[in-house]
mmCIF file of the N, C-alpha and C atoms, coordinates in Angstrom:
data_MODEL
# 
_entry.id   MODEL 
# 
loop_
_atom_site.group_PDB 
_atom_site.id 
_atom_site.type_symbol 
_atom_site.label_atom_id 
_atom_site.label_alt_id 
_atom_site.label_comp_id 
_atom_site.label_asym_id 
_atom_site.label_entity_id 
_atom_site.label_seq_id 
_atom_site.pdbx_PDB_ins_code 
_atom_site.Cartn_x 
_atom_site.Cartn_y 
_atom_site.Cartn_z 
_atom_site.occupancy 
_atom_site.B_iso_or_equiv 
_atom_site.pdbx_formal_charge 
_atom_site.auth_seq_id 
_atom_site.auth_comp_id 
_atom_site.auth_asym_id 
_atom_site.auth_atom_id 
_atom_site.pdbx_PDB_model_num 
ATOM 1   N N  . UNK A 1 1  ? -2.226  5.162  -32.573 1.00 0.00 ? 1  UNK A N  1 
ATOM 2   C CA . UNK A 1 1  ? -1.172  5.010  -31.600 1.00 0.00 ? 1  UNK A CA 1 
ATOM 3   C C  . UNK A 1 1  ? -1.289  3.628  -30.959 1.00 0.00 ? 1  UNK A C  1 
ATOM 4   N N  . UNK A 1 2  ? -0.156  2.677  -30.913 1.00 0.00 ? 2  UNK A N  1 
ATOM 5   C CA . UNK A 1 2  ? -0.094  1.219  -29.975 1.00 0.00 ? 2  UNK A CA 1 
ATOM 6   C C  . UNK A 1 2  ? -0.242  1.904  -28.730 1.00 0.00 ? 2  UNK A C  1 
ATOM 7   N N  . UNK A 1 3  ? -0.889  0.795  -27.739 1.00 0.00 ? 3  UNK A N  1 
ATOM 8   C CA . UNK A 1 3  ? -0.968  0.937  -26.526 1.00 0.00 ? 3  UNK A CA 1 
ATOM 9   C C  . UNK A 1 3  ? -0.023  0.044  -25.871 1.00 0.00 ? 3  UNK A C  1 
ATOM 10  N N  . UNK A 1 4  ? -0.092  -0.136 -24.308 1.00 0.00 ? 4  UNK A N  1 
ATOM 11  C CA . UNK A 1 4  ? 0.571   -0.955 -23.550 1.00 0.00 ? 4  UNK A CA 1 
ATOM 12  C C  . UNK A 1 4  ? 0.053   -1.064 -22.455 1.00 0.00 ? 4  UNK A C  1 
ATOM 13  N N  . UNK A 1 5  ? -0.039  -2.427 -21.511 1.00 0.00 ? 5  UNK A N  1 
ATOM 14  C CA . UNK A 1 5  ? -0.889  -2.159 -20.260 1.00 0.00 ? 5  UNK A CA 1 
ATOM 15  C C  . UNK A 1 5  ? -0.040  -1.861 -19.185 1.00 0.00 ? 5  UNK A C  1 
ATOM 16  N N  . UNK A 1 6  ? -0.586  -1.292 -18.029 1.00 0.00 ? 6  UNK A N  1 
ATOM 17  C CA . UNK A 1 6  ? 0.171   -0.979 -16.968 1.00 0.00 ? 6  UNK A CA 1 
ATOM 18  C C  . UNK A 1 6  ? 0.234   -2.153 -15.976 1.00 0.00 ? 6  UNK A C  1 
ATOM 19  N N  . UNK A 1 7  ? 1.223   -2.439 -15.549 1.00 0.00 ? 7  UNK A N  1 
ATOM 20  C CA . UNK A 1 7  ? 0.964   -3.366 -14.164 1.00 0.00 ? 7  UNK A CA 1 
ATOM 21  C C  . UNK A 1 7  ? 1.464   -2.671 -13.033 1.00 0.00 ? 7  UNK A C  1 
ATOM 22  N N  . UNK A 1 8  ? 0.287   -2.239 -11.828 1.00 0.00 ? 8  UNK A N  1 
ATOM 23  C CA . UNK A 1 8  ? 0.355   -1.528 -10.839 1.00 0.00 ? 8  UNK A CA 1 
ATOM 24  C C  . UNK A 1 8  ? 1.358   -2.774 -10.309 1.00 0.00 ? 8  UNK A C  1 
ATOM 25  N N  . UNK A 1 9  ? 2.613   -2.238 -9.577  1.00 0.00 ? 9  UNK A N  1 
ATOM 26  C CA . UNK A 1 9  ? 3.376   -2.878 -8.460  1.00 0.00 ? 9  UNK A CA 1 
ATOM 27  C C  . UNK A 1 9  ? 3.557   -2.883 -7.563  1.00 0.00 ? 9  UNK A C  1 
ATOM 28  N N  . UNK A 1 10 ? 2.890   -2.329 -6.704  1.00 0.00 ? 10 UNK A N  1 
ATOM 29  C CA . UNK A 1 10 ? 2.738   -2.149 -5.285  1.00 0.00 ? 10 UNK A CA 1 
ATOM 30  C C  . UNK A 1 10 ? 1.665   -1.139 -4.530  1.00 0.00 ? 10 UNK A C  1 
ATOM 31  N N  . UNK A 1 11 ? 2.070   -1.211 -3.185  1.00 0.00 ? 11 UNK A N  1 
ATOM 32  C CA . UNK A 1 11 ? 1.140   -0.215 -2.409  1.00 0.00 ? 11 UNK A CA 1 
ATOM 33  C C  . UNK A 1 11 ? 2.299   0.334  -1.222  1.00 0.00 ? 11 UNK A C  1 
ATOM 34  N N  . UNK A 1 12 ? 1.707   1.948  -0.997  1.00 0.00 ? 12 UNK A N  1 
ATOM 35  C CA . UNK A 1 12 ? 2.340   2.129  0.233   1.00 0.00 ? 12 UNK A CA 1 
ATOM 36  C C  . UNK A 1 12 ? 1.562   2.763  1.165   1.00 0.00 ? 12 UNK A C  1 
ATOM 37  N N  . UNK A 1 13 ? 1.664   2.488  2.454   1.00 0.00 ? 13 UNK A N  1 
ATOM 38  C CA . UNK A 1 13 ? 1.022   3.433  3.482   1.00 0.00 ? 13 UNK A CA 1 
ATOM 39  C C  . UNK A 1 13 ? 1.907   4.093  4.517   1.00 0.00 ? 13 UNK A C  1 
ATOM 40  N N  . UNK A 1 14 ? 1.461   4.756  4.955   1.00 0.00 ? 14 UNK A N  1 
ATOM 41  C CA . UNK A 1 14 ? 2.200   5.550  6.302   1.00 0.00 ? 14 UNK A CA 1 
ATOM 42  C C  . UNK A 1 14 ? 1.960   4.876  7.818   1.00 0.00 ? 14 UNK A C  1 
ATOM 43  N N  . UNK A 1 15 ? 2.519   4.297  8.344   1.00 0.00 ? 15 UNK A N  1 
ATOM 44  C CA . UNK A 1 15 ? 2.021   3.994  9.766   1.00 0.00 ? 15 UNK A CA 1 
ATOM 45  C C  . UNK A 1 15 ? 1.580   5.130  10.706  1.00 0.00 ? 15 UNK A C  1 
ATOM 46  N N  . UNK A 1 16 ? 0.314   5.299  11.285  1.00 0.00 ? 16 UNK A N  1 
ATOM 47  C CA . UNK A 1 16 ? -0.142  6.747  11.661  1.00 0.00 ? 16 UNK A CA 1 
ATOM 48  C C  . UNK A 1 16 ? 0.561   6.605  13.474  1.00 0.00 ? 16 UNK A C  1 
ATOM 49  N N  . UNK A 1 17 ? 1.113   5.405  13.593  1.00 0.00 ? 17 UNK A N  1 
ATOM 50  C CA . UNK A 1 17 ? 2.362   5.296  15.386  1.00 0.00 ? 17 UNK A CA 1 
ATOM 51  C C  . UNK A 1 17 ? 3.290   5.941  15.092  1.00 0.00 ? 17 UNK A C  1 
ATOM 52  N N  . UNK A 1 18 ? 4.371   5.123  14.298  1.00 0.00 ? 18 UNK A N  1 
ATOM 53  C CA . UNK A 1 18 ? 5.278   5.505  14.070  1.00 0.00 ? 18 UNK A CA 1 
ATOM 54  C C  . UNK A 1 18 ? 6.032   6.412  12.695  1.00 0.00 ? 18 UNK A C  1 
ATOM 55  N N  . UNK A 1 19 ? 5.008   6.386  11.705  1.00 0.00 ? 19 UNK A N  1 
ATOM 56  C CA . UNK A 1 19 ? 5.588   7.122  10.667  1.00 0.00 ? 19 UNK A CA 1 
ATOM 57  C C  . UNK A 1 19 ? 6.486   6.646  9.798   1.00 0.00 ? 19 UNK A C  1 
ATOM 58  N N  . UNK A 1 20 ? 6.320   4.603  10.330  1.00 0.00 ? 20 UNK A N  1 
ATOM 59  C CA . UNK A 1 20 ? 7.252   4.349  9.012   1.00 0.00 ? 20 UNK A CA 1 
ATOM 60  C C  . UNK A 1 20 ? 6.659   4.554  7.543   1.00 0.00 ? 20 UNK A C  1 
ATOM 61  N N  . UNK A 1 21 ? 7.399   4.537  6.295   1.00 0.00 ? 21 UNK A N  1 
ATOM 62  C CA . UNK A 1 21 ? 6.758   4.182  5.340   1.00 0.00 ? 21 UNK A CA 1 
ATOM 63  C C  . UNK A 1 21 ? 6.346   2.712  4.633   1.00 0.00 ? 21 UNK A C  1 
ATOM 64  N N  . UNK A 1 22 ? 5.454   1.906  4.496   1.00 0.00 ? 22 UNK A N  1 
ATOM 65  C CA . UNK A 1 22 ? 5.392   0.675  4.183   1.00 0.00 ? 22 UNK A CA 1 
ATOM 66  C C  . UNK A 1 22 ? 5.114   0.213  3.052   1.00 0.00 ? 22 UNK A C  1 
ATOM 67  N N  . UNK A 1 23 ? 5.749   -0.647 2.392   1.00 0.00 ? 23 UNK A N  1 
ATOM 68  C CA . UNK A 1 23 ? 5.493   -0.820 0.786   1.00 0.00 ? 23 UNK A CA 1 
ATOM 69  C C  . UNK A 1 23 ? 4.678   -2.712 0.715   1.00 0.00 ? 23 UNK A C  1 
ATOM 70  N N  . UNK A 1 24 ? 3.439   -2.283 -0.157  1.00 0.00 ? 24 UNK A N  1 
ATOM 71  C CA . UNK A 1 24 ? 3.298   -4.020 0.391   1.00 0.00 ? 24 UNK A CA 1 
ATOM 72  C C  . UNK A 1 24 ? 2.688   -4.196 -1.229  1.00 0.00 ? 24 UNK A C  1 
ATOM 73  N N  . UNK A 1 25 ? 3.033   -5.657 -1.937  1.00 0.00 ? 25 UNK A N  1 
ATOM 74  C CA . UNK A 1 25 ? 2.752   -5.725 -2.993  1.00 0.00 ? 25 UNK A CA 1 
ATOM 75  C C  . UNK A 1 25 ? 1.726   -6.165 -3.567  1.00 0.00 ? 25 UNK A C  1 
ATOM 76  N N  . UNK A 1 26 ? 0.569   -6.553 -2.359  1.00 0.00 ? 26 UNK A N  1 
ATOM 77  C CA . UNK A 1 26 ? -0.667  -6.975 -2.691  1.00 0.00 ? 26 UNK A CA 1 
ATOM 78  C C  . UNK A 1 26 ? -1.239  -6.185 -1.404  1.00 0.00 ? 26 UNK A C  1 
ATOM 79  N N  . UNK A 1 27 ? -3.175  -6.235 -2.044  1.00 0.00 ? 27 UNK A N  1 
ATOM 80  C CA . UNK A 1 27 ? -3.758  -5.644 -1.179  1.00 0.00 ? 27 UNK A CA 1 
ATOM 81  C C  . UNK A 1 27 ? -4.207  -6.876 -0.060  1.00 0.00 ? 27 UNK A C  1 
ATOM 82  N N  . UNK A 1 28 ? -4.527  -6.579 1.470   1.00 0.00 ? 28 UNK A N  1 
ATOM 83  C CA . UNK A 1 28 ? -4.789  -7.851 2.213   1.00 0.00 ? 28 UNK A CA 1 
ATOM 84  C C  . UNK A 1 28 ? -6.045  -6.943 3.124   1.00 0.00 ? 28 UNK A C  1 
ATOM 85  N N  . UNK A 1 29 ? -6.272  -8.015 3.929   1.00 0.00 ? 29 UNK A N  1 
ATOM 86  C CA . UNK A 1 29 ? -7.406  -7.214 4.835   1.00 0.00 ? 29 UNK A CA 1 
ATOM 87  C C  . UNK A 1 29 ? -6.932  -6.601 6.431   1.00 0.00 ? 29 UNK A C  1 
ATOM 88  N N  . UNK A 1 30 ? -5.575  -6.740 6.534   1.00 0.00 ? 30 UNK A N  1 
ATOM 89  C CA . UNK A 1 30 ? -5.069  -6.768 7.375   1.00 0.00 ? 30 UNK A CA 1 
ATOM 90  C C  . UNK A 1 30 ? -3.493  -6.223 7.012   1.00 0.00 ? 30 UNK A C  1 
ATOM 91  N N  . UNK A 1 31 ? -2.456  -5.520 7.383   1.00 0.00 ? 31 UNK A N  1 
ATOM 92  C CA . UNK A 1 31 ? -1.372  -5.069 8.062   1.00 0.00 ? 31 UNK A CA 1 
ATOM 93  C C  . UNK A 1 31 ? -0.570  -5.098 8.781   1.00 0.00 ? 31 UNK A C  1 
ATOM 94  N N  . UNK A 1 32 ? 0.651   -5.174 9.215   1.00 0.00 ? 32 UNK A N  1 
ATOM 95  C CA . UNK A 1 32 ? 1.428   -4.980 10.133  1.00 0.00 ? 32 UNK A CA 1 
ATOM 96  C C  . UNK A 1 32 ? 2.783   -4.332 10.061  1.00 0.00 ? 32 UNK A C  1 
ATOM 97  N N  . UNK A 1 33 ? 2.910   -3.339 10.810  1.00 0.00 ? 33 UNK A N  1 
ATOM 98  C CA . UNK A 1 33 ? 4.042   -2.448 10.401  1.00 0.00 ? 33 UNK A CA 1 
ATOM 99  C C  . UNK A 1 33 ? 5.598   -2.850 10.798  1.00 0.00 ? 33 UNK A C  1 
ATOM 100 N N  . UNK A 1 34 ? 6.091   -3.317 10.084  1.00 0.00 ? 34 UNK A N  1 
ATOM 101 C CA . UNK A 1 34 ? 7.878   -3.778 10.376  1.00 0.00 ? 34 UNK A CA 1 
ATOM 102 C C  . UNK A 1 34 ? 8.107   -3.094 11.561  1.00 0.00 ? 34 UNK A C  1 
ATOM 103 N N  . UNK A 1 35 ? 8.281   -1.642 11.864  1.00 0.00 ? 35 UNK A N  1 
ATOM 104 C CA . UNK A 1 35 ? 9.076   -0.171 12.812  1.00 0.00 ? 35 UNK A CA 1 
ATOM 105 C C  . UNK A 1 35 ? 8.146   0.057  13.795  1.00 0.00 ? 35 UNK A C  1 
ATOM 106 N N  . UNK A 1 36 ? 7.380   -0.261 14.376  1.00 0.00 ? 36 UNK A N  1 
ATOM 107 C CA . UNK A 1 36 ? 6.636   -1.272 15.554  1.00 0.00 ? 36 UNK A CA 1 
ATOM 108 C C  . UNK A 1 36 ? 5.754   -2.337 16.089  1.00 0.00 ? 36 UNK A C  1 
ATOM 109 N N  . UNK A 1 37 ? 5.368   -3.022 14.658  1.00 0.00 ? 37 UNK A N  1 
ATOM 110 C CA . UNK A 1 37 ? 4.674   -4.239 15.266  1.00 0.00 ? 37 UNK A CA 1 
ATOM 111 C C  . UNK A 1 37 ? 3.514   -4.116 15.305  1.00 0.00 ? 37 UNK A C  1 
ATOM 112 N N  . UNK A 1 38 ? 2.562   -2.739 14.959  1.00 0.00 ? 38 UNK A N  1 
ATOM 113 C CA . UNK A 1 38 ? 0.937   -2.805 15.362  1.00 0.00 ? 38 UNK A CA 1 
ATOM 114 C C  . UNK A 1 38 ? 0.663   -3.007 14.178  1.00 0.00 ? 38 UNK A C  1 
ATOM 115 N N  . UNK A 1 39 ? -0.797  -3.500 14.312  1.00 0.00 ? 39 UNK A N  1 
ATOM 116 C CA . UNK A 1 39 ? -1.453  -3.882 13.105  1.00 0.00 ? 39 UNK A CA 1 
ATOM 117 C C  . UNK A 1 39 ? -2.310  -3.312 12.839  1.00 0.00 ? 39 UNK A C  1 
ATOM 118 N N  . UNK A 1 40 ? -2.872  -3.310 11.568  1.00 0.00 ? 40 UNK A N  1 
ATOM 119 C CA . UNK A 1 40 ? -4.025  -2.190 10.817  1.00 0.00 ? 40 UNK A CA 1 
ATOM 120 C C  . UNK A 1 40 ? -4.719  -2.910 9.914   1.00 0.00 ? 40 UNK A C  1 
ATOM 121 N N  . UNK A 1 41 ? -6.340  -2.335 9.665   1.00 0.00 ? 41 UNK A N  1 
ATOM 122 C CA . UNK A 1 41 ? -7.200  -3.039 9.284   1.00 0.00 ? 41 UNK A CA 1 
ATOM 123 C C  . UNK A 1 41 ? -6.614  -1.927 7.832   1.00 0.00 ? 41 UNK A C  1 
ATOM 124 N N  . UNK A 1 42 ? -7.100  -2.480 6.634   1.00 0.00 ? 42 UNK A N  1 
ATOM 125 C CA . UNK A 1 42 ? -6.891  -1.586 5.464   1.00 0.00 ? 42 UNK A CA 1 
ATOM 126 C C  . UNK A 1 42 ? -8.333  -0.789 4.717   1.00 0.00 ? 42 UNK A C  1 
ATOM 127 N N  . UNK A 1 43 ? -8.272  0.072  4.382   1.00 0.00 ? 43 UNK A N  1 
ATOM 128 C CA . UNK A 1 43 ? -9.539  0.501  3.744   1.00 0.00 ? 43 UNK A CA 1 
ATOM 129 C C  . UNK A 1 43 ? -9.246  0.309  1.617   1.00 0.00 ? 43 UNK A C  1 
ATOM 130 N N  . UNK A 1 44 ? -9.800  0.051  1.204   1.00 0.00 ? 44 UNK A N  1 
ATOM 131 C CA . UNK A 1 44 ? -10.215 -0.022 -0.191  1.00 0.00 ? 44 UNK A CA 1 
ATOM 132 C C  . UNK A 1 44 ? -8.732  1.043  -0.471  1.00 0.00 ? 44 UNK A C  1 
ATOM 133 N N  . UNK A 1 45 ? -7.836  0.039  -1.308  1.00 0.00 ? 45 UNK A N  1 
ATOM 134 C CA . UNK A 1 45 ? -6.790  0.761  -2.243  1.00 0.00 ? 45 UNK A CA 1 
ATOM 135 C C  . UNK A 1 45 ? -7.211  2.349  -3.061  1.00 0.00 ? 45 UNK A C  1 
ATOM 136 N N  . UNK A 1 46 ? -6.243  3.181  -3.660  1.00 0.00 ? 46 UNK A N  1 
ATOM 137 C CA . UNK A 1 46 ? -6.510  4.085  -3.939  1.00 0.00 ? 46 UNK A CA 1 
ATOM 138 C C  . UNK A 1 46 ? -5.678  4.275  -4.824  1.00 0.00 ? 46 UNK A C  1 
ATOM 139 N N  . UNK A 1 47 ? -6.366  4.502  -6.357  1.00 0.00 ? 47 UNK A N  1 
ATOM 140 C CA . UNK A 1 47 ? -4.701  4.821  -7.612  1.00 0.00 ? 47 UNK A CA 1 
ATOM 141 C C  . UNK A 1 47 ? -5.115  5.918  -7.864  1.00 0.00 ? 47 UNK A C  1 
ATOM 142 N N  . UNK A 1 48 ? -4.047  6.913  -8.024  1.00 0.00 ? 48 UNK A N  1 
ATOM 143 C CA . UNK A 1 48 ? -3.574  7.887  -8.793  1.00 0.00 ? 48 UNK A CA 1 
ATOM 144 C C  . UNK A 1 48 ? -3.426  7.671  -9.747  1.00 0.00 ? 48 UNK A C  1 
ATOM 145 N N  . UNK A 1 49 ? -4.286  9.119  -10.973 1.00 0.00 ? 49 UNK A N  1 
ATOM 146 C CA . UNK A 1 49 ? -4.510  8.717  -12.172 1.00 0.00 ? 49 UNK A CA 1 
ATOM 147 C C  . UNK A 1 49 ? -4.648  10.165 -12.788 1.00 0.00 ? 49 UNK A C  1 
ATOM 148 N N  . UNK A 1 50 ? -3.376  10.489 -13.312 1.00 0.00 ? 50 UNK A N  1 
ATOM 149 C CA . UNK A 1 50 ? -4.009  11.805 -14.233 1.00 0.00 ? 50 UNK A CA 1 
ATOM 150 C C  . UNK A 1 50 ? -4.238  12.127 -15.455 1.00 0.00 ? 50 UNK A C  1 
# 
């Protein structure tokens, strides 16, 4: 069977203030949520894989 590689395209988190949803396309060490403005430190990305 040919294969093909995947290219992960993004990330999303939940803002735990306001509950926006946030889509960001690289990982950083740092955050800030569009739907109020606070900022968040990030912990180590996480892929889903079944």
């Amino acid at each position: 069977m040919k294969t093909v590689d995947l290219i992960a395209s993004g990330y999303e988190w939940e803002c735990p203030e306001c509950e926006y949803l946030n889509d960001e396309i690289e990982v950083t060490e740092k955050v800030t949520c569009p739907g109020c403005g606070n900022e968040y430190e990030t912990n180590p990305p996480e892929h889903a894989i079944k």
